[in-house]
Biopython code that builds the backbone (N, CA, C, O; Angstrom):
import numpy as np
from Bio.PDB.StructureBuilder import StructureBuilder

atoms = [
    (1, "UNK", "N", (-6.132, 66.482, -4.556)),
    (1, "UNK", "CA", (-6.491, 65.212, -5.036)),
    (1, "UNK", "C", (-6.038, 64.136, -4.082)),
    (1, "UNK", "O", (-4.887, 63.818, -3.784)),
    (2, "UNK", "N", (-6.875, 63.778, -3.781)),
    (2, "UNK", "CA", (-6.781, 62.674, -2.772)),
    (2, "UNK", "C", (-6.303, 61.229, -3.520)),
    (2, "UNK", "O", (-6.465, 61.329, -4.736)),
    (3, "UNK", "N", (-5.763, 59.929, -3.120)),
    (3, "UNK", "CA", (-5.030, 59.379, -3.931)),
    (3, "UNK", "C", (-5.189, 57.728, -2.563)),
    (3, "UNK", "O", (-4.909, 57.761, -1.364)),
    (4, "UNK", "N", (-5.749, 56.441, -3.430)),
    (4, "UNK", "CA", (-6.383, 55.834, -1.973)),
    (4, "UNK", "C", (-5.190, 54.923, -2.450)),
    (4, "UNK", "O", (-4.925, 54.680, -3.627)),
    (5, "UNK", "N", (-4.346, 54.343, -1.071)),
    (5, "UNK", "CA", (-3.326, 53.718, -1.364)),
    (5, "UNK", "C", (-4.016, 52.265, -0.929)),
    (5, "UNK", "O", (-5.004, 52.230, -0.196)),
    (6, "UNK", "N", (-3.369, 51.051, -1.476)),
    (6, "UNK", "CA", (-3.490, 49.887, -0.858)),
    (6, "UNK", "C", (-2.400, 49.622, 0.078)),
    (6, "UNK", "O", (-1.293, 50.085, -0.197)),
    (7, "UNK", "N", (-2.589, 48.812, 1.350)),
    (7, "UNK", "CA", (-1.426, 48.679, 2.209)),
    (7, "UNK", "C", (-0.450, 47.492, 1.054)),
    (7, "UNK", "O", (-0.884, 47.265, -0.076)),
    (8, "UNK", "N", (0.416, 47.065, 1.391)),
    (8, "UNK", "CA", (1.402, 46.113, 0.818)),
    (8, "UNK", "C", (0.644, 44.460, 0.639)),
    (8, "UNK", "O", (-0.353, 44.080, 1.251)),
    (9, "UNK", "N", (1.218, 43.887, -0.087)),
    (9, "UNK", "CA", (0.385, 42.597, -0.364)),
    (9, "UNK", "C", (1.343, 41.842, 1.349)),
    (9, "UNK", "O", (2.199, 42.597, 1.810)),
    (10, "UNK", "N", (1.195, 40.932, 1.853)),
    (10, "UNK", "CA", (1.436, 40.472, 3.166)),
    (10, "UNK", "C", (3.005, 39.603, 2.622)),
    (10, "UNK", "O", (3.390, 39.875, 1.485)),
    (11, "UNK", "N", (3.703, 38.761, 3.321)),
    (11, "UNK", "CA", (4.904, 38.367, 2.687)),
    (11, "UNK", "C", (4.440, 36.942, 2.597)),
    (11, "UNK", "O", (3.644, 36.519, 3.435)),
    (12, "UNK", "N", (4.851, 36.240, 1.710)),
    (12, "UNK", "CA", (4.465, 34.357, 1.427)),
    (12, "UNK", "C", (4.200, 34.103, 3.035)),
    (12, "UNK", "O", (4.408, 35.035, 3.811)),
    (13, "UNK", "N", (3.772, 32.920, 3.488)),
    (13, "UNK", "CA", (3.680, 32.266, 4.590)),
    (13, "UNK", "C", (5.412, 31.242, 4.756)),
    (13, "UNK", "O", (5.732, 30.715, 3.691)),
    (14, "UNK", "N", (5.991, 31.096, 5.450)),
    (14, "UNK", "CA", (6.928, 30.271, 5.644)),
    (14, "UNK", "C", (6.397, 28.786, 5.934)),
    (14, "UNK", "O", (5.707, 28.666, 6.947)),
    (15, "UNK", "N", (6.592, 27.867, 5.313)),
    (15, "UNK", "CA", (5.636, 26.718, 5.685)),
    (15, "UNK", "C", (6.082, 25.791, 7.332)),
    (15, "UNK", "O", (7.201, 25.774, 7.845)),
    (16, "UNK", "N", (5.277, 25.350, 7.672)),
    (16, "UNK", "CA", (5.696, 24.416, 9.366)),
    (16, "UNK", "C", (6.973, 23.349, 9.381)),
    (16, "UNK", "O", (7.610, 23.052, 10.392)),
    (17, "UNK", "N", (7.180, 22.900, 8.200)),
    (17, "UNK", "CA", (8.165, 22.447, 8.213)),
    (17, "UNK", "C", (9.766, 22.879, 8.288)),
    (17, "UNK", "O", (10.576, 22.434, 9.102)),
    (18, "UNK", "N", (9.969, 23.629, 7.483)),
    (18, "UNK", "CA", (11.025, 24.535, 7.609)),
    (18, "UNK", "C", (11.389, 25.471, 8.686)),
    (18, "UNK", "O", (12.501, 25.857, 9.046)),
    (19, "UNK", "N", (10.009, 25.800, 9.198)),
    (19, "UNK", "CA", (10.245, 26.873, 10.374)),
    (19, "UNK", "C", (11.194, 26.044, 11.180)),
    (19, "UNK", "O", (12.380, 26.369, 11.232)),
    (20, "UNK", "N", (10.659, 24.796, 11.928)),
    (20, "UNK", "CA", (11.003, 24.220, 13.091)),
    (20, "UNK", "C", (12.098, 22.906, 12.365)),
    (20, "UNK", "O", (12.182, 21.917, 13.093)),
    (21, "UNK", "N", (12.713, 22.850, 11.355)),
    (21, "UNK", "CA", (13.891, 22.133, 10.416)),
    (21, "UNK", "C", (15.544, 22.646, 11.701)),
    (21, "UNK", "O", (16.240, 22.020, 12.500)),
    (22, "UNK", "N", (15.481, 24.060, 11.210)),
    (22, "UNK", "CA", (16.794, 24.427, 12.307)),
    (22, "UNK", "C", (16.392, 24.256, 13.283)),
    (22, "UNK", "O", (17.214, 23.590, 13.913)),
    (23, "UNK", "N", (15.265, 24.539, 14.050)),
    (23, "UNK", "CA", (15.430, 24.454, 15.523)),
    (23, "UNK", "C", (15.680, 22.987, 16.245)),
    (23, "UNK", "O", (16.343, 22.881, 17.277)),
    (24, "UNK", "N", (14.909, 21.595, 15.399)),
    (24, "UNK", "CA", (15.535, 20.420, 15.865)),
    (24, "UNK", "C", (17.257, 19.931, 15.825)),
    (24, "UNK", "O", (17.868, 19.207, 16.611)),
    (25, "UNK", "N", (17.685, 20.570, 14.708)),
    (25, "UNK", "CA", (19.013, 20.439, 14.775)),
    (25, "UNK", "C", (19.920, 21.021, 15.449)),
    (25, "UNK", "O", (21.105, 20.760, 15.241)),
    (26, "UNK", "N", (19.587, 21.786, 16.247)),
    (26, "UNK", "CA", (20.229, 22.792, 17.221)),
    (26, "UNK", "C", (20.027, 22.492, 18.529)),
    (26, "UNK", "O", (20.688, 22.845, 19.505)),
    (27, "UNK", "N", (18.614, 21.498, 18.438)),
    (27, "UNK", "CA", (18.303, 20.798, 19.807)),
    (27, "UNK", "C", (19.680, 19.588, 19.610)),
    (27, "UNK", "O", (20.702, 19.525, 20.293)),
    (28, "UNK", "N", (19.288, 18.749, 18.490)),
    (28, "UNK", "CA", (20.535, 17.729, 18.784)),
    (28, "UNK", "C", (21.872, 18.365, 18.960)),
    (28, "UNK", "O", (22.533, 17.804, 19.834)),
    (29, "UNK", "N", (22.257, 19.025, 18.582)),
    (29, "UNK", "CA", (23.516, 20.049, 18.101)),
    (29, "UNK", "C", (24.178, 19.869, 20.233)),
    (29, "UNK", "O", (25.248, 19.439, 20.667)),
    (30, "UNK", "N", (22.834, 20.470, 21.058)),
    (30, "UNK", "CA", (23.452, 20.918, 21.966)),
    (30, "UNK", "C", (23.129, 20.043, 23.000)),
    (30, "UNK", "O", (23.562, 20.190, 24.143)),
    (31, "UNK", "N", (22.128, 18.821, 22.536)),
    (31, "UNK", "CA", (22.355, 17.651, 23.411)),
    (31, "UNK", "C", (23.837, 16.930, 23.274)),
    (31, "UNK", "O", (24.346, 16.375, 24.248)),
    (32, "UNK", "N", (24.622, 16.996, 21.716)),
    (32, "UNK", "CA", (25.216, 16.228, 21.724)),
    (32, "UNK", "C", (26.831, 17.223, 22.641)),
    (32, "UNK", "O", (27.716, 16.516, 23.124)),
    (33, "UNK", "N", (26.967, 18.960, 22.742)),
    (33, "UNK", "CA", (27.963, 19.161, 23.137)),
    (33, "UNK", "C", (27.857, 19.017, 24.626)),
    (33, "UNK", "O", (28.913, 18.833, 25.231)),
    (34, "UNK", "N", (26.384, 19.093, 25.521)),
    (34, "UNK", "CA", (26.492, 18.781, 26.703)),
    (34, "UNK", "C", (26.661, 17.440, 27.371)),
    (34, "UNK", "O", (26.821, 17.222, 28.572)),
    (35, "UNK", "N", (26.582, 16.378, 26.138)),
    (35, "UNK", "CA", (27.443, 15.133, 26.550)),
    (35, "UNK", "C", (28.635, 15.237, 26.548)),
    (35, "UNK", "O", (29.416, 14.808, 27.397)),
    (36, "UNK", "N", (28.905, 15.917, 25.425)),
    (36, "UNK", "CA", (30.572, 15.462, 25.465)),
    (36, "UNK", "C", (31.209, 16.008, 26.705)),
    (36, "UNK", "O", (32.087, 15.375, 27.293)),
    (37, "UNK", "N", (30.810, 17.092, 27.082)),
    (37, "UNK", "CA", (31.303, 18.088, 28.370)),
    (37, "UNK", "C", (30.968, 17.334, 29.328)),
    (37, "UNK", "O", (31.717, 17.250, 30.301)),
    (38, "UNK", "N", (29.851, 16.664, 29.279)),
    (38, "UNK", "CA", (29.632, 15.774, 30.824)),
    (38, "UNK", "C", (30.849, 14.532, 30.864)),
    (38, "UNK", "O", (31.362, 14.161, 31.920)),
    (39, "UNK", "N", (31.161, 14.035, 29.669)),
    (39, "UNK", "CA", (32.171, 13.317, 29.497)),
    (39, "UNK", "C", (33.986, 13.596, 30.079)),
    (39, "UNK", "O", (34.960, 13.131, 30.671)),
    (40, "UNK", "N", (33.345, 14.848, 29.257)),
    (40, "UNK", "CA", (35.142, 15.121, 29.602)),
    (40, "UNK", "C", (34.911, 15.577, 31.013)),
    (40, "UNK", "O", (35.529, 14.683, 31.591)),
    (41, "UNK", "N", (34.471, 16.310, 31.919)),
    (41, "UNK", "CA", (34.730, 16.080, 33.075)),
    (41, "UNK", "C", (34.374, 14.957, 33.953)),
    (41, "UNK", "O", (34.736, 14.872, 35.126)),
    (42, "UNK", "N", (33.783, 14.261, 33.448)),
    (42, "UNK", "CA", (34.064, 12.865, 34.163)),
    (42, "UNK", "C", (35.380, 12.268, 33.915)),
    (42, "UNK", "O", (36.110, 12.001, 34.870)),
    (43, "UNK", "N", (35.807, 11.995, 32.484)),
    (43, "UNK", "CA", (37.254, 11.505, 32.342)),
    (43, "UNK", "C", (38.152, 12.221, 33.262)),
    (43, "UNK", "O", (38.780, 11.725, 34.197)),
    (44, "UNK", "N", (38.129, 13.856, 32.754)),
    (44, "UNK", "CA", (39.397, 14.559, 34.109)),
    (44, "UNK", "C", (39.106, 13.922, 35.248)),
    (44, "UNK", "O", (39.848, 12.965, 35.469)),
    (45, "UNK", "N", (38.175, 14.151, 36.143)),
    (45, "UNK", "CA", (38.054, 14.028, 37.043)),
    (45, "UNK", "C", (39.142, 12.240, 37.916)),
    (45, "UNK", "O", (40.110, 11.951, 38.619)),
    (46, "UNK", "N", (37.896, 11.574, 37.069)),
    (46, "UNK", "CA", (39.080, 10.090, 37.083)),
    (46, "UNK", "C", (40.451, 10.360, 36.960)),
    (46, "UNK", "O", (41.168, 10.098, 37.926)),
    (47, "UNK", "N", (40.891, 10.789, 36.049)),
    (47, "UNK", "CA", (42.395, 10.826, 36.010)),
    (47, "UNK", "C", (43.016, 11.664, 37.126)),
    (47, "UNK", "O", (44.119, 11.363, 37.583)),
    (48, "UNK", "N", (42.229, 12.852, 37.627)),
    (48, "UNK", "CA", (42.862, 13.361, 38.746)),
    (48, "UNK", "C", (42.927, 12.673, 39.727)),
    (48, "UNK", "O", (43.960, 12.751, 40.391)),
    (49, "UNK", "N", (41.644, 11.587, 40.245)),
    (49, "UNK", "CA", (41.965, 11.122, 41.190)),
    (49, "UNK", "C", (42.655, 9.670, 40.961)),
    (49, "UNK", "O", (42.062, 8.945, 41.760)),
    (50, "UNK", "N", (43.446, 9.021, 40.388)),
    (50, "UNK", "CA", (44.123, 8.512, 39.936)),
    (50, "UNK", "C", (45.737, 8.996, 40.064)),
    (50, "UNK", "O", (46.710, 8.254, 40.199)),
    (51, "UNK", "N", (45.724, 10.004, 40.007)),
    (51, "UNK", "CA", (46.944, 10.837, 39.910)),
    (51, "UNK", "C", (47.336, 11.023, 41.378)),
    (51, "UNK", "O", (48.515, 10.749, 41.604)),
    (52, "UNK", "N", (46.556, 11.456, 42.502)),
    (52, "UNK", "CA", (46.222, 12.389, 43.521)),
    (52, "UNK", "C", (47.022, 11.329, 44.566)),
    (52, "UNK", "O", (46.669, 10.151, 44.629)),
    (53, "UNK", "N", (48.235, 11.908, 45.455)),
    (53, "UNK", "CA", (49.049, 10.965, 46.325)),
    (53, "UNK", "C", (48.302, 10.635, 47.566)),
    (53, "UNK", "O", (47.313, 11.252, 47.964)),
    (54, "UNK", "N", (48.970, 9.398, 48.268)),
    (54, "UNK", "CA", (48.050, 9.845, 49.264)),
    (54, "UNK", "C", (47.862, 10.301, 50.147)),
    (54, "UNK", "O", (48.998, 10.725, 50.354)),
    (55, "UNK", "N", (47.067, 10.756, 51.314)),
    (55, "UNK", "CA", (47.726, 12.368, 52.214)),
    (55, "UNK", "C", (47.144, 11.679, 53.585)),
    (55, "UNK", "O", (46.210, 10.882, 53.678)),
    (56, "UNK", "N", (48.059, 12.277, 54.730)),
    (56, "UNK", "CA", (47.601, 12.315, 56.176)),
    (56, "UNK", "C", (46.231, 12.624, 56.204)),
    (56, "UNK", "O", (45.748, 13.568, 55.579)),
    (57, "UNK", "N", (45.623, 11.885, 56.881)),
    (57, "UNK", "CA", (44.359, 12.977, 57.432)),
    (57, "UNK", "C", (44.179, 12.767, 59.087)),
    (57, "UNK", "O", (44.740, 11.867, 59.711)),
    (58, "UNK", "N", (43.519, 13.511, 59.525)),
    (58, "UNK", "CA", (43.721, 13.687, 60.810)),
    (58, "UNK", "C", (43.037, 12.629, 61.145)),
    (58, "UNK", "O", (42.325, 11.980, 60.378)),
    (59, "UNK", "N", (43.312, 12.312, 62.837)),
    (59, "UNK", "CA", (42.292, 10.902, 63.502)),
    (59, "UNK", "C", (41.292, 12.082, 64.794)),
    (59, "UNK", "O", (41.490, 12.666, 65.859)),
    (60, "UNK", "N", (40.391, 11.905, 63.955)),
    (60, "UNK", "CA", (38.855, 12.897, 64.837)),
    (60, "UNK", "C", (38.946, 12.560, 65.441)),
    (60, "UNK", "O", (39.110, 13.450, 66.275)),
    (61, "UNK", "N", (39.035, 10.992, 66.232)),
    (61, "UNK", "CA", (38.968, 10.545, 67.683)),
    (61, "UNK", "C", (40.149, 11.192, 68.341)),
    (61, "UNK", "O", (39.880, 11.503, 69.501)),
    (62, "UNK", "N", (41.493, 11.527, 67.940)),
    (62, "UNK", "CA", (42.532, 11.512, 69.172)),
    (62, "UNK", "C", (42.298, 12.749, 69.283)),
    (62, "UNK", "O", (42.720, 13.202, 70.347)),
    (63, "UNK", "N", (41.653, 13.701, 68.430)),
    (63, "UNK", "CA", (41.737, 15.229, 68.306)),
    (63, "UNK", "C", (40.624, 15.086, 69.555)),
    (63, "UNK", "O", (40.886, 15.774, 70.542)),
    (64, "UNK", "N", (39.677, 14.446, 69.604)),
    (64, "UNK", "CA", (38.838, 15.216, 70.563)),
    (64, "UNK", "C", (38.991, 14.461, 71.636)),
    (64, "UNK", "O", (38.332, 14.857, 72.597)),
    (65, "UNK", "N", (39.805, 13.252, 71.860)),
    (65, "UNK", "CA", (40.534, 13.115, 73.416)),
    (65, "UNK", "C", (41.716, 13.837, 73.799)),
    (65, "UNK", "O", (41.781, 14.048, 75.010)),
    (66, "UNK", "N", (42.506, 14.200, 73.226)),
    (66, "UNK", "CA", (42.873, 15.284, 73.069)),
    (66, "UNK", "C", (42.614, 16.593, 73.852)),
    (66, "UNK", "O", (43.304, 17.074, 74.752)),
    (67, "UNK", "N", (41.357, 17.109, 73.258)),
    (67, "UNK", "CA", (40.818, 17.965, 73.799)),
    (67, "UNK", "C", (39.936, 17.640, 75.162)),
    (67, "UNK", "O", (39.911, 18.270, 76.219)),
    (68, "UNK", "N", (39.709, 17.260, 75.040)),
    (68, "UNK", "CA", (38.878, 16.528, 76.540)),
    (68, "UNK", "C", (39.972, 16.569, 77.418)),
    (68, "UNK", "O", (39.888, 17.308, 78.399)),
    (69, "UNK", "N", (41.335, 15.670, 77.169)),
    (69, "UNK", "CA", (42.430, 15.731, 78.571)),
    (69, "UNK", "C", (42.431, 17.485, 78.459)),
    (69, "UNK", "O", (42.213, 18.130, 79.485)),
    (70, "UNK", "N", (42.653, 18.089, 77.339)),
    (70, "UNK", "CA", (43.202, 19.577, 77.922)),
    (70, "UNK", "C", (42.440, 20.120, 79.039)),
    (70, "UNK", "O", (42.835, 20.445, 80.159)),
    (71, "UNK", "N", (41.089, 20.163, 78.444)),
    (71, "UNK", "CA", (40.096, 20.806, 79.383)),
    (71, "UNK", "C", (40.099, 20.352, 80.574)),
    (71, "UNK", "O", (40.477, 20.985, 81.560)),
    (72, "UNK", "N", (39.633, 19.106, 80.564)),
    (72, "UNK", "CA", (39.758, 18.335, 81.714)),
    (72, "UNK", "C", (41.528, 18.640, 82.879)),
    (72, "UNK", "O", (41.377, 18.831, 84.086)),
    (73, "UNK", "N", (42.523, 18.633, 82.459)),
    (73, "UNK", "CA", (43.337, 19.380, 82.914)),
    (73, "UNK", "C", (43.654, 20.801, 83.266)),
    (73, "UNK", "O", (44.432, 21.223, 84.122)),
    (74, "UNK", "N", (42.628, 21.672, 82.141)),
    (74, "UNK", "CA", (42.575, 22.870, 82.683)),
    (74, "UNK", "C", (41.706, 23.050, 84.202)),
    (74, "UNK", "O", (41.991, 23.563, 85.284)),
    (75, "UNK", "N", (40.735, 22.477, 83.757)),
    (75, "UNK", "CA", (39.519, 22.493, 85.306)),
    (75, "UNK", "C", (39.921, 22.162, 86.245)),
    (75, "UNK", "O", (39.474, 22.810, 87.191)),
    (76, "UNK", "N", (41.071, 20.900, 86.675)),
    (76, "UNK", "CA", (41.231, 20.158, 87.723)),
    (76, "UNK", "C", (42.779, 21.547, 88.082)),
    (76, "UNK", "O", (42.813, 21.954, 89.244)),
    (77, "UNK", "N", (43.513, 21.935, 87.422)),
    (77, "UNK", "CA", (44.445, 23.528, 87.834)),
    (77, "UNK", "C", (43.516, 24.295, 88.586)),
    (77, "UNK", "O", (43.543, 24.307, 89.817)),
    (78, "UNK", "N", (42.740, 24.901, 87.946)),
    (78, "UNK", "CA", (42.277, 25.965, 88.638)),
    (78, "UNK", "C", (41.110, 25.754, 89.661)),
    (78, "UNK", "O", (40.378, 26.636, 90.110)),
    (79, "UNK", "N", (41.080, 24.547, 89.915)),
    (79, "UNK", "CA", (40.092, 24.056, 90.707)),
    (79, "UNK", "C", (41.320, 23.508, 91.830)),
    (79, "UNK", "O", (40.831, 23.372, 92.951)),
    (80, "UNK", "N", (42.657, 23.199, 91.774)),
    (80, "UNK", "CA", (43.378, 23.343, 92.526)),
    (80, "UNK", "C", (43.569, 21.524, 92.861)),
    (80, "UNK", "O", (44.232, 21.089, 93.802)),
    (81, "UNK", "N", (42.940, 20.797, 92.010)),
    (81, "UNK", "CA", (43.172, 19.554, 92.691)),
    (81, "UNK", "C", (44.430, 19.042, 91.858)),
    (81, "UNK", "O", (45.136, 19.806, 91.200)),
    (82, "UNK", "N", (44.632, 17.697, 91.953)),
    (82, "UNK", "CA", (46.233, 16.985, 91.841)),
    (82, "UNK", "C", (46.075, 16.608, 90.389)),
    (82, "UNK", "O", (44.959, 17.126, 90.406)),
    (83, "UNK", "N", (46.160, 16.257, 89.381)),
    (83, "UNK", "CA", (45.943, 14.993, 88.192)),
    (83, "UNK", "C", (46.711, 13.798, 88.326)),
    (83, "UNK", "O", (46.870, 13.269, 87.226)),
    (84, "UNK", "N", (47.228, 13.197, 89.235)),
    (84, "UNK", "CA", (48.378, 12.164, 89.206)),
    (84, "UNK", "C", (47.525, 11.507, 88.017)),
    (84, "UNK", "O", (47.649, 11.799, 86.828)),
    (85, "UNK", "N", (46.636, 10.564, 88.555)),
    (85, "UNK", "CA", (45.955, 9.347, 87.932)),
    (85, "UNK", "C", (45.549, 10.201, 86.171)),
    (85, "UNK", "O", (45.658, 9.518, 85.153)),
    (86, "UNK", "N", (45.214, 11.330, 86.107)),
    (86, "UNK", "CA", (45.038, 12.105, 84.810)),
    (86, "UNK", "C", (45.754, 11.708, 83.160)),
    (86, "UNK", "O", (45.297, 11.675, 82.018)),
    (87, "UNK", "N", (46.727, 11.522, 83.612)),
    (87, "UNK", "CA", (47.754, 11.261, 81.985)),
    (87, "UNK", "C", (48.179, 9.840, 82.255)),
    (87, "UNK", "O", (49.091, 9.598, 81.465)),
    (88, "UNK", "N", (47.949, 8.861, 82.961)),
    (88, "UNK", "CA", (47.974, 7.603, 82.795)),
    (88, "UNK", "C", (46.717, 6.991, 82.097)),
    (88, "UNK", "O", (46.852, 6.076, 81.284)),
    (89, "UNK", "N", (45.078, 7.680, 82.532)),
    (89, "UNK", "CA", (43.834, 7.168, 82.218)),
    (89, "UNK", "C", (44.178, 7.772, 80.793)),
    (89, "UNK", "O", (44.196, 6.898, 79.926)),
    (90, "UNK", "N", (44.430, 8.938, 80.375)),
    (90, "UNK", "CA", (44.124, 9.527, 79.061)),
    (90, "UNK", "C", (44.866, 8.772, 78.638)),
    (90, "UNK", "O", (44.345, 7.711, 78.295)),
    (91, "UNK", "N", (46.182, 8.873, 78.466)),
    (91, "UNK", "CA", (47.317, 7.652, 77.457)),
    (91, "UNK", "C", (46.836, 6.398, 77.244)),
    (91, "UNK", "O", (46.749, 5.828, 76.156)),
    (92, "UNK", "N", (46.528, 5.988, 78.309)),
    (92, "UNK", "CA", (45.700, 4.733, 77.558)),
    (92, "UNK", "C", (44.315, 5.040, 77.277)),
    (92, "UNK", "O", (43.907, 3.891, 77.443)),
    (93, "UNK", "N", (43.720, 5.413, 77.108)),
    (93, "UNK", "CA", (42.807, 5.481, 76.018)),
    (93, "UNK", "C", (42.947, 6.140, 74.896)),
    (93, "UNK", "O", (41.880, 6.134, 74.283)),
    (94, "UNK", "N", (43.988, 6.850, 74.209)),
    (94, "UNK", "CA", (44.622, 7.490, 73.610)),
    (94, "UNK", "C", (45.524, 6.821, 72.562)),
    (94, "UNK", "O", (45.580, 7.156, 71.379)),
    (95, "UNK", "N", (46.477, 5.475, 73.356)),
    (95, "UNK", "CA", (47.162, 4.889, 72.478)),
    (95, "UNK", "C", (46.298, 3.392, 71.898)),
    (95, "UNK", "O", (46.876, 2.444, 71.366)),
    (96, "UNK", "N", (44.908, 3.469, 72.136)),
    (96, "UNK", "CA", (44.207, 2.261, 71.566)),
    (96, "UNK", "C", (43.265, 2.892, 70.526)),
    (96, "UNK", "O", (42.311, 2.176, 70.222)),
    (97, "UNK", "N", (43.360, 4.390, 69.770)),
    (97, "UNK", "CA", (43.027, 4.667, 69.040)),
    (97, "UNK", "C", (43.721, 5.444, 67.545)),
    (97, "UNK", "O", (43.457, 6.080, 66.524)),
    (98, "UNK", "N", (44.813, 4.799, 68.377)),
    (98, "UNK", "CA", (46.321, 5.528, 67.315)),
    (98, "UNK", "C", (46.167, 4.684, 66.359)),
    (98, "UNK", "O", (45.886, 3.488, 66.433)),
    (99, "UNK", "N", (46.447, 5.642, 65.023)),
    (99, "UNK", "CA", (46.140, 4.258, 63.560)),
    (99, "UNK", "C", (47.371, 4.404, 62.870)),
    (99, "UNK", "O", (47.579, 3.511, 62.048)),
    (100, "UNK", "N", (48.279, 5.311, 62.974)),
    (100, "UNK", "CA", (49.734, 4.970, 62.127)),
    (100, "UNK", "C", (50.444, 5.796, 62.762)),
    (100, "UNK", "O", (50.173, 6.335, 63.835)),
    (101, "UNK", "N", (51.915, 5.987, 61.739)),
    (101, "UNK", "CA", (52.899, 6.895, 62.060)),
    (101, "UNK", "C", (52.684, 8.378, 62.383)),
    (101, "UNK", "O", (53.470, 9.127, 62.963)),
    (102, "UNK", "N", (51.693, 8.603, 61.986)),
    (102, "UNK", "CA", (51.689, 10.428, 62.015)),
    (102, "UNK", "C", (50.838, 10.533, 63.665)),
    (102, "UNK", "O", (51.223, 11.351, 64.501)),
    (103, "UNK", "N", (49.673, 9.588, 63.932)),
    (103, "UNK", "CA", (49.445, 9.944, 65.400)),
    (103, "UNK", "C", (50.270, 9.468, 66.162)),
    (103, "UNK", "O", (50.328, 10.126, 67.201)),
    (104, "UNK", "N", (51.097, 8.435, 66.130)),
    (104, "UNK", "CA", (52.500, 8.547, 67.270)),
    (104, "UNK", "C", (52.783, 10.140, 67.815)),
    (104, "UNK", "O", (52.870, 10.539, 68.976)),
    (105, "UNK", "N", (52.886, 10.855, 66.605)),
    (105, "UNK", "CA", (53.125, 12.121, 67.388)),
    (105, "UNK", "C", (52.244, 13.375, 67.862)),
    (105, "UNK", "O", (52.398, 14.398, 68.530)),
    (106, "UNK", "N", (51.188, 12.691, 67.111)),
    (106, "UNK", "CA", (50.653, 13.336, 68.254)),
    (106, "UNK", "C", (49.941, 13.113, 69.351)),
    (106, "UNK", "O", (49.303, 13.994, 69.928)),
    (107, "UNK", "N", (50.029, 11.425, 69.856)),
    (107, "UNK", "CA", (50.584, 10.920, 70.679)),
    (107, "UNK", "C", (51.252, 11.938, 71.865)),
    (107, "UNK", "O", (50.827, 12.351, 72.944)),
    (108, "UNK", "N", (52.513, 12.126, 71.113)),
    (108, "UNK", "CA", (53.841, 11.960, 71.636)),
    (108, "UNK", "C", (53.230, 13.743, 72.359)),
    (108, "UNK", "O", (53.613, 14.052, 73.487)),
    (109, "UNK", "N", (52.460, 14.561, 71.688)),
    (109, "UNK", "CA", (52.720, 15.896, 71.930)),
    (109, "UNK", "C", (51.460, 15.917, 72.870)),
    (109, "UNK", "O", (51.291, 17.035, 73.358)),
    (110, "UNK", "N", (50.573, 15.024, 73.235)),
    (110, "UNK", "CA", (49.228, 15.108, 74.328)),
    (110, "UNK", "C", (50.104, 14.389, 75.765)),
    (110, "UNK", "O", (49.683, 14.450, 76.920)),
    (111, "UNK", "N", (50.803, 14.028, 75.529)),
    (111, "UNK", "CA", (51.870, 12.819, 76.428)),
    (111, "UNK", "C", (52.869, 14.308, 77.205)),
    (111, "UNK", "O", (52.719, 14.643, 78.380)),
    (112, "UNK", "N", (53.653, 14.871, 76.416)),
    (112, "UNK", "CA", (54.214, 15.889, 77.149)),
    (112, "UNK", "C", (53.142, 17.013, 77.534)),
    (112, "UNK", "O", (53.273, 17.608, 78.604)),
    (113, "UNK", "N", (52.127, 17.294, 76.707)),
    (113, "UNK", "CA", (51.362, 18.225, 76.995)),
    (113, "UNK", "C", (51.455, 18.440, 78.865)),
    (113, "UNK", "O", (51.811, 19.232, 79.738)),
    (114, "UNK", "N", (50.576, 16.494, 78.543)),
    (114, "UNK", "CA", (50.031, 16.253, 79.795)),
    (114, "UNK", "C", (50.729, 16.147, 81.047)),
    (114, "UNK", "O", (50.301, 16.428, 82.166)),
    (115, "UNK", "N", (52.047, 15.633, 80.662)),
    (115, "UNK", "CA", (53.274, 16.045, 81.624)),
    (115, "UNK", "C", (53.928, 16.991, 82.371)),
    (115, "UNK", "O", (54.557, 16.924, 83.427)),
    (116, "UNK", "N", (53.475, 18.484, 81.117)),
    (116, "UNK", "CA", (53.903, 19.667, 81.799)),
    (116, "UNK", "C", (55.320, 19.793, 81.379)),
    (116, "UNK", "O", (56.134, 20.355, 82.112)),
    (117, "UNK", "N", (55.637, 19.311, 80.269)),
    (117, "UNK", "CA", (56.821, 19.102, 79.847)),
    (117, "UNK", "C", (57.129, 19.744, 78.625)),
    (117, "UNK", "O", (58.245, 19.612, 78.122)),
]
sb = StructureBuilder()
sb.init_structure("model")
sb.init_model(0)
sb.init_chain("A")
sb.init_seg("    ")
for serial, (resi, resn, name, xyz) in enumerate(atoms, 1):
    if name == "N":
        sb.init_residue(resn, " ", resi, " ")
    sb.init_atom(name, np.array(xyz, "f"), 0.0, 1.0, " ", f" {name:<3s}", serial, name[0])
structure = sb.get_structure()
């Protein structure tokens, strides 16, 4: 005996409103925590640099006159000629780009470099 089934009646419809009810609130939900987070690392941030002492930084110009007398002193050695005039031209151009206490010395260490001292 054969026996004819009906499939299941289908389930209510969920209506358009309700569907998309949570999903706007979850939109505001996570606009409002990615402000606050954009917030608070902006506040840290301020306060760190607020906090932050203030530090040496190097002078790019003396570093690469600097380097220029070295080389330039290396070439004129092994090329065998004299440097007299060499660490008088560099020092002065050297000490008209000094900006505080910390390049005095190193100043002071392109000065003996250049001396051989």
């Amino acid at each position: 005996m054969e026996t004819t089934s009906l499939p299941p009646p289908p389930p209510a419809s969920v209506s358009e409103s309700t569907r998309y009810r949570f999903s706007k609130t979850g939109i505001v939900l996570a606009l409002v925590v990615i402000t606050a987070c954009a917030l608070f690392v902006l506040r840290l941030n301020a306060a760190h640099q607020r906090a932050m002492t203030p530090v040496v930084r190097p002078n790019q110009v003396l570093e690469l006159l600097a380097r220029y007398a070295a080389g330039l002193k290396g070439l004129m050695e092994s090329t065998g000629q004299k440097d007299a005039g060499l660490a008088a031209t560099v020092m002065r151009d050297v000490n008209t780009v000094a900006r505080g206490g910390a390049d005095e010395l190193r100043i002071l260490l392109v000065k003996g470099w250049l001396s051989g001292t």
